[in-house]
N, CA and C atoms of all chains as a GROMACS GRO file, in nm:
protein
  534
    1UNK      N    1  -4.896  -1.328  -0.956
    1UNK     CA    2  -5.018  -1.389  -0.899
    1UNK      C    3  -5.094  -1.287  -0.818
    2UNK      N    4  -5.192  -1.264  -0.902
    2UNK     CA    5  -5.266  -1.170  -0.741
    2UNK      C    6  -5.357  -1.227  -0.641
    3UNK      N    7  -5.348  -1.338  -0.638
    3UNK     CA    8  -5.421  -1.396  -0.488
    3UNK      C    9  -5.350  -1.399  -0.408
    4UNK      N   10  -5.379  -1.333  -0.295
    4UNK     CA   11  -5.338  -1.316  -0.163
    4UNK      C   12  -5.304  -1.490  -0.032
    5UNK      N   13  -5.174  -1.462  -0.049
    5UNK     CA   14  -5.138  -1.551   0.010
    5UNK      C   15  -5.160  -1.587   0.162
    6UNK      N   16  -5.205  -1.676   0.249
    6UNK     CA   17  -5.221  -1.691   0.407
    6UNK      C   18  -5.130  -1.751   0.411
    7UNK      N   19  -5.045  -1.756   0.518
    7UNK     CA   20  -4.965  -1.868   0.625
    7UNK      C   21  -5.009  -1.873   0.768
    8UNK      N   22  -5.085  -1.993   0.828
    8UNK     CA   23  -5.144  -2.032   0.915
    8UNK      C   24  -5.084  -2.075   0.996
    9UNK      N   25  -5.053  -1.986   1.146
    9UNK     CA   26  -4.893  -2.038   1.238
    9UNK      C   27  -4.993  -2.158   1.328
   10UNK      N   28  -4.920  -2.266   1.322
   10UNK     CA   29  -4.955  -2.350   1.440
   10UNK      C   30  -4.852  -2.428   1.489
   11UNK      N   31  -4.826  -2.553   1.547
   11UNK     CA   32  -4.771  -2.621   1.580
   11UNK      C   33  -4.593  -2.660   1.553
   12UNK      N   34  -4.608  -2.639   1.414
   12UNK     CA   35  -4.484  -2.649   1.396
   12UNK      C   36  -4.342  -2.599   1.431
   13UNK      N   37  -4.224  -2.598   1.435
   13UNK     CA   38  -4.113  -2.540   1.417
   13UNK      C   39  -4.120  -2.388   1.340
   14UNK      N   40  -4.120  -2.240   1.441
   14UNK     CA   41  -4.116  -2.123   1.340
   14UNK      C   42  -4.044  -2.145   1.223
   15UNK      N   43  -3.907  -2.235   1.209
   15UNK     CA   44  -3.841  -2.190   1.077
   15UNK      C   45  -3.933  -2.294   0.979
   16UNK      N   46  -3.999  -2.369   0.989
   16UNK     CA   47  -4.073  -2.434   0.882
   16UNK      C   48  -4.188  -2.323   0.786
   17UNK      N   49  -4.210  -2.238   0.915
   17UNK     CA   50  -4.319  -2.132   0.845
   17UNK      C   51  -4.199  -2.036   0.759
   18UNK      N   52  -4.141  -2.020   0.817
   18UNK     CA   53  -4.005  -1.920   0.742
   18UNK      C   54  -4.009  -1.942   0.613
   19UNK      N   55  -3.962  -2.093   0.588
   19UNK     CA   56  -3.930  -2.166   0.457
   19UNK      C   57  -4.019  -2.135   0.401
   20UNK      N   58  -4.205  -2.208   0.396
   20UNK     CA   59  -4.262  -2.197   0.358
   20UNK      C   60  -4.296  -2.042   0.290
   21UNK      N   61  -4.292  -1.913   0.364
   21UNK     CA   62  -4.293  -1.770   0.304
   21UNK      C   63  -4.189  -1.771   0.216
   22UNK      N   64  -4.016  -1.749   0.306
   22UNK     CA   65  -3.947  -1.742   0.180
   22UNK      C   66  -4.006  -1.790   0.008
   23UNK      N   67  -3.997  -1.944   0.044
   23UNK     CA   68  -4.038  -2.032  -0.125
   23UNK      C   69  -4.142  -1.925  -0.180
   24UNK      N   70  -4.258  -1.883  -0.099
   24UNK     CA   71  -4.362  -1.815  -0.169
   24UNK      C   72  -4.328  -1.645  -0.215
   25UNK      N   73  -4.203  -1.611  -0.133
   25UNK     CA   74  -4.158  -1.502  -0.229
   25UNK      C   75  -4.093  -1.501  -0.319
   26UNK      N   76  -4.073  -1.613  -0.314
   26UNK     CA   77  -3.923  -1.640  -0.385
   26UNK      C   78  -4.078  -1.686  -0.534
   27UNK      N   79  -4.147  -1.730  -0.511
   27UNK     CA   80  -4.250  -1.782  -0.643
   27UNK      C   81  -4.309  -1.633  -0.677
   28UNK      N   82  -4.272  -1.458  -0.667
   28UNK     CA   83  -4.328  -1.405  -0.719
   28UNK      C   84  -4.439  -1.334  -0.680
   29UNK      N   85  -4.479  -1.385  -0.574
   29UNK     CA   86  -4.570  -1.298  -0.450
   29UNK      C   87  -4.539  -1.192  -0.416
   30UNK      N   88  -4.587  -1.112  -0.391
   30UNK     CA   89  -4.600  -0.997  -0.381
   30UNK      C   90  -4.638  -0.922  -0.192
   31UNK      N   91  -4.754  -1.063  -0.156
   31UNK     CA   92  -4.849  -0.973  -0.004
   31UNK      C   93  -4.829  -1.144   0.047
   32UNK      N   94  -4.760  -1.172   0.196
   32UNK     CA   95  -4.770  -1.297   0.242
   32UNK      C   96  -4.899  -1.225   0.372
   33UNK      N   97  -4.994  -1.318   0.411
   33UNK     CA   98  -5.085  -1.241   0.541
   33UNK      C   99  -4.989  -1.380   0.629
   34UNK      N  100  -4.937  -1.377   0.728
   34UNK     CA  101  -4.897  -1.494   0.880
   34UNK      C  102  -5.007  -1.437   0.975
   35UNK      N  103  -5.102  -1.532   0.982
   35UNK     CA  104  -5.250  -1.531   1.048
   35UNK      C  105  -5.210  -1.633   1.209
   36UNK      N  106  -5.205  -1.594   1.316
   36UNK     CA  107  -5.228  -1.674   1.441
   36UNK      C  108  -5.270  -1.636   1.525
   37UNK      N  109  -5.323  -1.774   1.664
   37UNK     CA  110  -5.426  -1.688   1.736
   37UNK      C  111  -5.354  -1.754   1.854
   38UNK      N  112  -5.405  -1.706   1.993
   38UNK     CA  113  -5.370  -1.743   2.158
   38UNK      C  114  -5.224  -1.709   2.142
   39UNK      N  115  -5.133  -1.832   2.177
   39UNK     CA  116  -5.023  -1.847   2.204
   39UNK      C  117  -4.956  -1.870   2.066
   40UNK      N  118  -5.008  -1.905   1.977
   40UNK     CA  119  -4.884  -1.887   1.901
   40UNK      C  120  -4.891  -1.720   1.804
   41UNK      N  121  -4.925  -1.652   1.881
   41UNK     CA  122  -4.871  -1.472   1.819
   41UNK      C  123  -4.755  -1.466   1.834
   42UNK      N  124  -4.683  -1.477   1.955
   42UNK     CA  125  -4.536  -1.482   1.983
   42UNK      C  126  -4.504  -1.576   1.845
   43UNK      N  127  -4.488  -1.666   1.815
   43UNK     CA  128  -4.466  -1.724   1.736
   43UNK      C  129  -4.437  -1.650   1.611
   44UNK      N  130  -4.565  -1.634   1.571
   44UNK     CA  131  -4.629  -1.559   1.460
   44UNK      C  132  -4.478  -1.421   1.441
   45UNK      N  133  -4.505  -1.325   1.536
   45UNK     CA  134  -4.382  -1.264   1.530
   45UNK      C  135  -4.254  -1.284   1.488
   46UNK      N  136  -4.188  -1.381   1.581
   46UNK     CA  137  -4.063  -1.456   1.552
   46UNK      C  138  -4.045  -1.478   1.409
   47UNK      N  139  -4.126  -1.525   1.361
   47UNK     CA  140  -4.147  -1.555   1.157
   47UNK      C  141  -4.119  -1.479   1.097
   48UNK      N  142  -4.254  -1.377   1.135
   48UNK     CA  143  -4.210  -1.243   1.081
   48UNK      C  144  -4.050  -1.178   1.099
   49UNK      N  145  -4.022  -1.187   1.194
   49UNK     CA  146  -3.910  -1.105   1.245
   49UNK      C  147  -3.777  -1.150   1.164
   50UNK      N  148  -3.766  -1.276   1.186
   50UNK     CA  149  -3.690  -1.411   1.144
   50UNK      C  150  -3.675  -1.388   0.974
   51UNK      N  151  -3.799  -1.411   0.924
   51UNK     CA  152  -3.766  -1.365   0.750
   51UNK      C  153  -3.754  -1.246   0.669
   52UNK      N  154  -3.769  -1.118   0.776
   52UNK     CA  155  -3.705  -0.987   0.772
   52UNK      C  156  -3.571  -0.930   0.747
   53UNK      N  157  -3.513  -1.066   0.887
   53UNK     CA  158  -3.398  -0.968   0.889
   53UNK      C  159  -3.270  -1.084   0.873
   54UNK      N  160  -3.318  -1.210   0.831
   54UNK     CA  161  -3.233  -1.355   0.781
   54UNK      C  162  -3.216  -1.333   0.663
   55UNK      N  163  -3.355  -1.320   0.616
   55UNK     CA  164  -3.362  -1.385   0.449
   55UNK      C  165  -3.402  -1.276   0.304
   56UNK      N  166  -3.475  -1.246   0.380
   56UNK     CA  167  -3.581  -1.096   0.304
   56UNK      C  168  -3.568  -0.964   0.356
   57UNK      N  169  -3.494  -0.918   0.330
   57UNK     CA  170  -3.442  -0.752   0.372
   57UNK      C  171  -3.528  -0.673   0.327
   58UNK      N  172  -3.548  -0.682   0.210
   58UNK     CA  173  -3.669  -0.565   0.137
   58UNK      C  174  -3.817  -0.621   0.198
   59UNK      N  175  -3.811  -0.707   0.220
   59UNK     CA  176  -3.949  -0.707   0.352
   59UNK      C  177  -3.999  -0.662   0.438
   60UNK      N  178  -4.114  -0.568   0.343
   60UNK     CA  179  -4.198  -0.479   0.488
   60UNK      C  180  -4.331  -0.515   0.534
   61UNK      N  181  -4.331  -0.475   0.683
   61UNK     CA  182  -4.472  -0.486   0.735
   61UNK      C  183  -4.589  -0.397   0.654
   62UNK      N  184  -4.635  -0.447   0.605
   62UNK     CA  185  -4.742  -0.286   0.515
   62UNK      C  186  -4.876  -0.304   0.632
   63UNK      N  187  -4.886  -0.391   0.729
   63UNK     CA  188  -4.993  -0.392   0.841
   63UNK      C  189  -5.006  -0.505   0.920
   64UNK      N  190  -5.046  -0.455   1.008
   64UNK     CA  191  -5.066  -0.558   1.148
   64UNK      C  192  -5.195  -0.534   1.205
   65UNK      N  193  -5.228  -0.669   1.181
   65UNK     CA  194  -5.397  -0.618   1.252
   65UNK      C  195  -5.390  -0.686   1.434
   66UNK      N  196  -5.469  -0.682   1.491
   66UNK     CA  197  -5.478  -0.733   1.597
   66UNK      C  198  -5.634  -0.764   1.628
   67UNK      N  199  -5.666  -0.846   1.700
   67UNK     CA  200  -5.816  -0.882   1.661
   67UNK      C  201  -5.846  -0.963   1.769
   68UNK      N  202  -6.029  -0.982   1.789
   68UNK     CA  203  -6.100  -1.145   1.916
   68UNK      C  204  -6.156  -1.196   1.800
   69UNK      N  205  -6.110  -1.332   1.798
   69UNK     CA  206  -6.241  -1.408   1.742
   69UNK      C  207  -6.287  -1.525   1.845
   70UNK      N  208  -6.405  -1.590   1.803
   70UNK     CA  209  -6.526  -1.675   1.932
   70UNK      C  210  -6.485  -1.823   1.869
   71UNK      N  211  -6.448  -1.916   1.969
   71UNK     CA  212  -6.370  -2.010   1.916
   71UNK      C  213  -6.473  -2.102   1.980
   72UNK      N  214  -6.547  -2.190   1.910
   72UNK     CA  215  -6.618  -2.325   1.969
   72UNK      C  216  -6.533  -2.431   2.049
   73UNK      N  217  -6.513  -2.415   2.146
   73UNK     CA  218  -6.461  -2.517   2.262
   73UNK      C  219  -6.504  -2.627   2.299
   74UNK      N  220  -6.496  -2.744   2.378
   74UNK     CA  221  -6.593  -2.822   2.405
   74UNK      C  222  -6.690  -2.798   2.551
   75UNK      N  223  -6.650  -2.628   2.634
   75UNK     CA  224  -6.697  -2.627   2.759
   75UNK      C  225  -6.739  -2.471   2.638
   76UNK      N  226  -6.817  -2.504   2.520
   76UNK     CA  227  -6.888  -2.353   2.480
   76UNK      C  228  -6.772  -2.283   2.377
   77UNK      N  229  -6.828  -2.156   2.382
   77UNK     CA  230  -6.733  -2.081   2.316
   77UNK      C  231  -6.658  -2.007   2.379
   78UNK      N  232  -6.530  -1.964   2.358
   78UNK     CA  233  -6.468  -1.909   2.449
   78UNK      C  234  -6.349  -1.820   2.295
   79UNK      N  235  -6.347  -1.637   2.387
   79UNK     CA  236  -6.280  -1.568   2.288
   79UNK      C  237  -6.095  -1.568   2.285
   80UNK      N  238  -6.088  -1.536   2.170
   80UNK     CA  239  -5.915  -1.609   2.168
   80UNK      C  240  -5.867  -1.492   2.056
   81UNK      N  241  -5.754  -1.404   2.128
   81UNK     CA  242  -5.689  -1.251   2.034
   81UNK      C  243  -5.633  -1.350   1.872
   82UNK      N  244  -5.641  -1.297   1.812
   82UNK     CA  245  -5.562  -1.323   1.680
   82UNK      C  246  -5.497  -1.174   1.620
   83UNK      N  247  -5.395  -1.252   1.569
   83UNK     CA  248  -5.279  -1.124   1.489
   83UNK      C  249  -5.313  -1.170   1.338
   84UNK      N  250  -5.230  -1.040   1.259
   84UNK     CA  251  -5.228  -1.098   1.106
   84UNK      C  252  -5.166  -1.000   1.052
   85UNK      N  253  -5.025  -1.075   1.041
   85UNK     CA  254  -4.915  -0.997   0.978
   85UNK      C  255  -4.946  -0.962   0.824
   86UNK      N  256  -4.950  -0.885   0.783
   86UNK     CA  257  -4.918  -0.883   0.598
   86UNK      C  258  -4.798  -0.803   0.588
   87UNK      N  259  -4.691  -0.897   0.507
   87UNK     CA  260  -4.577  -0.911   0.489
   87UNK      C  261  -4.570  -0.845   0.335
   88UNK      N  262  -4.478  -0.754   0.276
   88UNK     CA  263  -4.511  -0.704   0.102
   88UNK      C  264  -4.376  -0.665   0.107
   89UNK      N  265  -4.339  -0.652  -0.038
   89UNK     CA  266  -4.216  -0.592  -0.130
   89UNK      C  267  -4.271  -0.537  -0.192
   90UNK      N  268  -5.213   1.569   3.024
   90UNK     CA  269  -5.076   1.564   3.019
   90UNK      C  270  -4.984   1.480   2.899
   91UNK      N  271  -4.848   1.520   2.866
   91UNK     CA  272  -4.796   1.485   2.714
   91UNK      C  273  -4.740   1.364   2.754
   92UNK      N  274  -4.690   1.326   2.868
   92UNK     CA  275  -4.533   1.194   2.890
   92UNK      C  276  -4.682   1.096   2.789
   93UNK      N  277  -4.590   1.021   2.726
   93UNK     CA  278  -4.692   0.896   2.690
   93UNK      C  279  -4.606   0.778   2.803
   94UNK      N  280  -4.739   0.734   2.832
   94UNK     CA  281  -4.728   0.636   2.973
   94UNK      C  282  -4.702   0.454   2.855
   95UNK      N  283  -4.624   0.383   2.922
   95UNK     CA  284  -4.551   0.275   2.886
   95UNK      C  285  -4.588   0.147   2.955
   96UNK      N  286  -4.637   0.047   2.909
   96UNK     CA  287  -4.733  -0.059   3.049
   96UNK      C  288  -4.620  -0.168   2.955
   97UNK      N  289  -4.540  -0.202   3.058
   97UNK     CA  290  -4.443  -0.331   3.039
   97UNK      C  291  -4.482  -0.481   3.064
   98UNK      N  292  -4.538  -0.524   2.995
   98UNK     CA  293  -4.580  -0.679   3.018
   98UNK      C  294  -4.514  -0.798   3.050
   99UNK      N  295  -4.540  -0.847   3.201
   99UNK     CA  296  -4.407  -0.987   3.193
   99UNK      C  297  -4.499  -1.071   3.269
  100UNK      N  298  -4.518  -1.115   3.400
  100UNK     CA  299  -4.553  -1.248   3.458
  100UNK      C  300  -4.706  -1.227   3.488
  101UNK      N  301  -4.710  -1.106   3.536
  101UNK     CA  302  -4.833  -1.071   3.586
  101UNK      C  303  -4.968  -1.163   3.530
  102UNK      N  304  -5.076  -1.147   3.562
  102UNK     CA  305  -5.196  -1.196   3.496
  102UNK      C  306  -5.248  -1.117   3.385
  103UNK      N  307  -5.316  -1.104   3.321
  103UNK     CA  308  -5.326  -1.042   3.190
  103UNK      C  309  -5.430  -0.899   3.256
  104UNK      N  310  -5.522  -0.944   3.359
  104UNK     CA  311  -5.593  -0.811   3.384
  104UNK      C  312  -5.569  -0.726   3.496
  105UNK      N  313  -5.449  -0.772   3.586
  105UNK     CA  314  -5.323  -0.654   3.653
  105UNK      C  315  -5.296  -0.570   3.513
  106UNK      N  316  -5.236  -0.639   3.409
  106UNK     CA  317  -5.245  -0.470   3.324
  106UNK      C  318  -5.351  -0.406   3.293
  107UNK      N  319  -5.427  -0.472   3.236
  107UNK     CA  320  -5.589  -0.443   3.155
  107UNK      C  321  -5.633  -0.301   3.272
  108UNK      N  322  -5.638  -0.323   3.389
  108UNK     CA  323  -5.657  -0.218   3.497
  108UNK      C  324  -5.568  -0.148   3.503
  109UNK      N  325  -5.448  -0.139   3.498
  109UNK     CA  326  -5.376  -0.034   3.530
  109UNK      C  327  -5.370   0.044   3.386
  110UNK      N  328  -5.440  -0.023   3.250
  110UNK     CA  329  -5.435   0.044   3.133
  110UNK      C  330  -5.548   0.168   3.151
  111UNK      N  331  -5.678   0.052   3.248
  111UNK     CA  332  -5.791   0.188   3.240
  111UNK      C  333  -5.796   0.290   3.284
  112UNK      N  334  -5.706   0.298   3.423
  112UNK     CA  335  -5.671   0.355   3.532
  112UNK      C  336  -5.602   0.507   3.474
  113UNK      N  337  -5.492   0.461   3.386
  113UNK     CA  338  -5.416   0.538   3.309
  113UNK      C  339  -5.515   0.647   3.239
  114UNK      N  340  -5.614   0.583   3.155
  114UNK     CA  341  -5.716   0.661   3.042
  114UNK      C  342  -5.782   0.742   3.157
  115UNK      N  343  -5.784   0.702   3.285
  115UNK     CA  344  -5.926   0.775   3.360
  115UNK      C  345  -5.888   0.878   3.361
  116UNK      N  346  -5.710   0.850   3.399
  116UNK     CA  347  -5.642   1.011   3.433
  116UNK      C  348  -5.627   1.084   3.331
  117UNK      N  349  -5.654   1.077   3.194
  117UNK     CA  350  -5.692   1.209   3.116
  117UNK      C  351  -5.566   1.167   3.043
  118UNK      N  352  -5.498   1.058   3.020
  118UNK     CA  353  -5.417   0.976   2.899
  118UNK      C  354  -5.456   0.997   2.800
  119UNK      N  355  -5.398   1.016   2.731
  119UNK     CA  356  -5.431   1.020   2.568
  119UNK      C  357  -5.396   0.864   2.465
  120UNK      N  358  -5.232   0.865   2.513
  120UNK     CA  359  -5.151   0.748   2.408
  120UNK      C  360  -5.129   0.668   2.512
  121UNK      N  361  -5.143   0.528   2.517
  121UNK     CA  362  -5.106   0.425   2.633
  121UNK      C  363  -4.953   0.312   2.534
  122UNK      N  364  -4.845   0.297   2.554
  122UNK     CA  365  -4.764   0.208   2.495
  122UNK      C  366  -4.758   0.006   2.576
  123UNK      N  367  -4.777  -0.084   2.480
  123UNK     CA  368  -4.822  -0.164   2.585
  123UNK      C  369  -4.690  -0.186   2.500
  124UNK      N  370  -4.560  -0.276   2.593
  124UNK     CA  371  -4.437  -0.322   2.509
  124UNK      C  372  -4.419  -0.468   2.572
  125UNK      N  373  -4.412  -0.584   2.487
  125UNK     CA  374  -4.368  -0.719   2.528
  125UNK      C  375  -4.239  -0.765   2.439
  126UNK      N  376  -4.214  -0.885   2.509
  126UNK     CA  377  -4.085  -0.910   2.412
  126UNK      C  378  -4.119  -1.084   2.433
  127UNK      N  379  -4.094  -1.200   2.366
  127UNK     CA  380  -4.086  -1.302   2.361
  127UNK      C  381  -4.242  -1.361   2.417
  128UNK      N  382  -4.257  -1.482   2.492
  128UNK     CA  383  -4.378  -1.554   2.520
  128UNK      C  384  -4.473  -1.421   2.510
  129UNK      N  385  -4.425  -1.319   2.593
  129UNK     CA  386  -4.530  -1.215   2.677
  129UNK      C  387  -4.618  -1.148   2.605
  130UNK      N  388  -4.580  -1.163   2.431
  130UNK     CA  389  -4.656  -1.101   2.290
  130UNK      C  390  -4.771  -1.148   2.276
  131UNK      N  391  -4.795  -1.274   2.298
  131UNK     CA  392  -4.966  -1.313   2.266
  131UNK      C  393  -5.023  -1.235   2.428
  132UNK      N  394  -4.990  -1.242   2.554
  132UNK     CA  395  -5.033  -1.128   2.642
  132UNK      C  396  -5.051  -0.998   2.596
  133UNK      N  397  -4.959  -0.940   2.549
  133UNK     CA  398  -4.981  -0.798   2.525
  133UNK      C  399  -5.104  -0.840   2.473
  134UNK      N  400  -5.127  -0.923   2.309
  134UNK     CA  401  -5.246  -0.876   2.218
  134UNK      C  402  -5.361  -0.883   2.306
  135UNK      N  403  -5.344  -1.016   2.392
  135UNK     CA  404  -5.490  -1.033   2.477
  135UNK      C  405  -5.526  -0.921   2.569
  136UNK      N  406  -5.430  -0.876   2.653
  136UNK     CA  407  -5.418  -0.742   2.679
  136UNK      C  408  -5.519  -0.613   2.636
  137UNK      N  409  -5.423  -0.598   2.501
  137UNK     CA  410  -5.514  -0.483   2.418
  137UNK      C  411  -5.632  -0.511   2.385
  138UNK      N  412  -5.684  -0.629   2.331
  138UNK     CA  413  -5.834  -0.664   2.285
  138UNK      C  414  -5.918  -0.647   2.430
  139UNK      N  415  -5.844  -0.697   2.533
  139UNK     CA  416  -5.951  -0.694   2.619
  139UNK      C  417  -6.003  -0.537   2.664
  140UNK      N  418  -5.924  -0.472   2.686
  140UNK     CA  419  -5.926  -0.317   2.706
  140UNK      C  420  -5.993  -0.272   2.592
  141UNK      N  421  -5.991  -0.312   2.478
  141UNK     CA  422  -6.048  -0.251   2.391
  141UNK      C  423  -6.227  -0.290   2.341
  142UNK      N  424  -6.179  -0.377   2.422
  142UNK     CA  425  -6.362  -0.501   2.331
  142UNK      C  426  -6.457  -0.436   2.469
  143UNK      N  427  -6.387  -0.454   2.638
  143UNK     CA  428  -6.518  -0.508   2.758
  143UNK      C  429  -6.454  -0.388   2.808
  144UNK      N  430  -6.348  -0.319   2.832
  144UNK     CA  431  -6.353  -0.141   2.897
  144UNK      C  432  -6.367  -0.012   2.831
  145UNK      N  433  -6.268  -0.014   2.735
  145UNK     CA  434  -6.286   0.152   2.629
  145UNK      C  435  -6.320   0.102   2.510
  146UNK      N  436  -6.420   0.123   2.519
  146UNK     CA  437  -6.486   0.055   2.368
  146UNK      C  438  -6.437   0.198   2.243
  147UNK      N  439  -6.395   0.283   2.302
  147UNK     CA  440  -6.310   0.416   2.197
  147UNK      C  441  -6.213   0.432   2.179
  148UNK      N  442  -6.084   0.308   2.230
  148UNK     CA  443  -5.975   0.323   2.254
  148UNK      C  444  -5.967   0.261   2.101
  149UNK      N  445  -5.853   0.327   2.016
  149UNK     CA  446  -5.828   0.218   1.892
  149UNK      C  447  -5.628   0.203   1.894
  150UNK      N  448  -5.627   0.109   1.790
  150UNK     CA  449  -5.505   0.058   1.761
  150UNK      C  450  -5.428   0.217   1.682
  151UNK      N  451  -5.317   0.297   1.720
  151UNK     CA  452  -5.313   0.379   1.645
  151UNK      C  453  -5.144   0.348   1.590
  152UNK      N  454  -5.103   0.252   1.628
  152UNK     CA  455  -5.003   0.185   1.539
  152UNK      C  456  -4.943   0.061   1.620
  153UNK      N  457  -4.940  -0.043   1.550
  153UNK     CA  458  -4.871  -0.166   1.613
  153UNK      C  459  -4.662  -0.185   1.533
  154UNK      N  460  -4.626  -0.203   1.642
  154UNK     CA  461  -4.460  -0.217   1.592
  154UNK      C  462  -4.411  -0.373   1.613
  155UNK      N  463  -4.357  -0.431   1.534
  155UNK     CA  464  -4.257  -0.549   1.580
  155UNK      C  465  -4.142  -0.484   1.517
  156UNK      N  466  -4.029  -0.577   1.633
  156UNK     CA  467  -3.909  -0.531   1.632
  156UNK      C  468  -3.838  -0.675   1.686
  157UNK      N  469  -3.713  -0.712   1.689
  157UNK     CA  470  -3.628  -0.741   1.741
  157UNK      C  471  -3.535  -0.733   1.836
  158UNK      N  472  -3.480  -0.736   1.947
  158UNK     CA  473  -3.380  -0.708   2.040
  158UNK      C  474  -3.298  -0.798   2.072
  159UNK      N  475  -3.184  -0.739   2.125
  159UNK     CA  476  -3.051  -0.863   2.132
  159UNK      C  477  -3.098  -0.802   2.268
  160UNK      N  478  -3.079  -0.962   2.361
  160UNK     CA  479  -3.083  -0.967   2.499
  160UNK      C  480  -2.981  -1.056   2.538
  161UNK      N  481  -2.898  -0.971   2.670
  161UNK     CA  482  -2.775  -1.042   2.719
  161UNK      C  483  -2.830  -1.117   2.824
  162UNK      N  484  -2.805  -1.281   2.766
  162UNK     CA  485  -2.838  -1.387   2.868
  162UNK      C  486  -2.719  -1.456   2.923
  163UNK      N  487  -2.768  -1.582   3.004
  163UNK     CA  488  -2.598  -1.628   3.091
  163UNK      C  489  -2.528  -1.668   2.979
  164UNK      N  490  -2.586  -1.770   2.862
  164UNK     CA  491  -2.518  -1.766   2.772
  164UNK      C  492  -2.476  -1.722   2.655
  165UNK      N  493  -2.432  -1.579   2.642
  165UNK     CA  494  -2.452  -1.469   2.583
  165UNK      C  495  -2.560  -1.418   2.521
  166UNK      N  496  -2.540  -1.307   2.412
  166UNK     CA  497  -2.631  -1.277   2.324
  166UNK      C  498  -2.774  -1.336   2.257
  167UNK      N  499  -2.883  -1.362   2.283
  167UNK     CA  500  -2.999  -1.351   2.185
  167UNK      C  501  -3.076  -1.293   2.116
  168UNK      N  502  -3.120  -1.317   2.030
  168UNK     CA  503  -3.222  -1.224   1.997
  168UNK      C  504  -3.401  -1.285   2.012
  169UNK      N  505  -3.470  -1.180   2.048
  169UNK     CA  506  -3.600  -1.164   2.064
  169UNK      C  507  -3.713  -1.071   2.035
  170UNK      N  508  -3.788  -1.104   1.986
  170UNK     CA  509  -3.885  -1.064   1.912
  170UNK      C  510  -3.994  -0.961   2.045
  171UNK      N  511  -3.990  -0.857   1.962
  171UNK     CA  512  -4.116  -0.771   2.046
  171UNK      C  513  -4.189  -0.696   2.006
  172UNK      N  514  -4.301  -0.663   2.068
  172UNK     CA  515  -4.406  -0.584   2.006
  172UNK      C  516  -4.449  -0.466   2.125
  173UNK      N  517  -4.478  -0.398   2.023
  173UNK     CA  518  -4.554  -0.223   2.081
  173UNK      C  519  -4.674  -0.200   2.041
  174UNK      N  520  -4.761  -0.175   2.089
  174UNK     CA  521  -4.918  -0.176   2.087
  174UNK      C  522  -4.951  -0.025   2.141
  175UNK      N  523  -4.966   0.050   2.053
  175UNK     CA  524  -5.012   0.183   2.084
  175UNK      C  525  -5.167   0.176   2.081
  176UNK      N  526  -5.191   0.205   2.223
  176UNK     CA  527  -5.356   0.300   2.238
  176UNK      C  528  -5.366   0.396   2.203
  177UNK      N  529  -5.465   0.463   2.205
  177UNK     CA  530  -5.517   0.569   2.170
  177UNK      C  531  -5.638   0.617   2.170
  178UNK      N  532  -5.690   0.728   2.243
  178UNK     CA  533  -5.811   0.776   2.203
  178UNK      C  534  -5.894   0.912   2.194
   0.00000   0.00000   0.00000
């Protein structure tokens, strides 16, 4: 498949995002991006880290971006860091 | 001067580092290391964006690291997720 896969960290349990990557390497993927912003980067990490060195050994970071984006609030906009792992074999 | 200077992130407010990052560059720094481990990772990023977006608008990302660490707690061993945020400029 060459469309580039997102995993969008929010709310959930990190190992639910885990699962979700594993299954998608496990389907033949090639590039996972784990995209999160504010507080769940820590998160975001943990995933990463978590399906590195649990599940997916030949799993490398090929980049890490770090980034602001302008988030519509209800007191305006207000800026909020975002990460974005891309995960590859 | 060569030491590359190391800004350790834990309780503080996010712009106690942000200043002591600029502080660092004034003195003729080259490489700044920002290192967090667990919650303190979405800090670091906010951290770096902010130093990078509203003080050194020349400072860039010249490599980001995640890693893992076993940390001895009361109830033994964990592991935790951390990140290294290299400045540069």
């Amino acid at each position: 498949m060459a469309e580039q896969n997102i995993i969008y960290v929010g709310k959930k349990p990190a190992m639910n995002y885990v699962l979700a990557i594993v299954t998608q390497f496990n389907n033949n993927v090639d590039h996972i991006t784990i995209k999160a912003r504010g507080k769940a980067i820590s998160k975001a990490v943990d995933i990463a880290e978590i399906t590195k060195h649990k599940f997916l050994k030949e799993v490398k970071y090929s980049r890490v971006n770090l980034d602001t984006e302008v988030v519509q609030g209800e007191r305006g906009e207000s800026n909020v860091s975002s990460i974005e792992i891309i995960l590859s074999r």
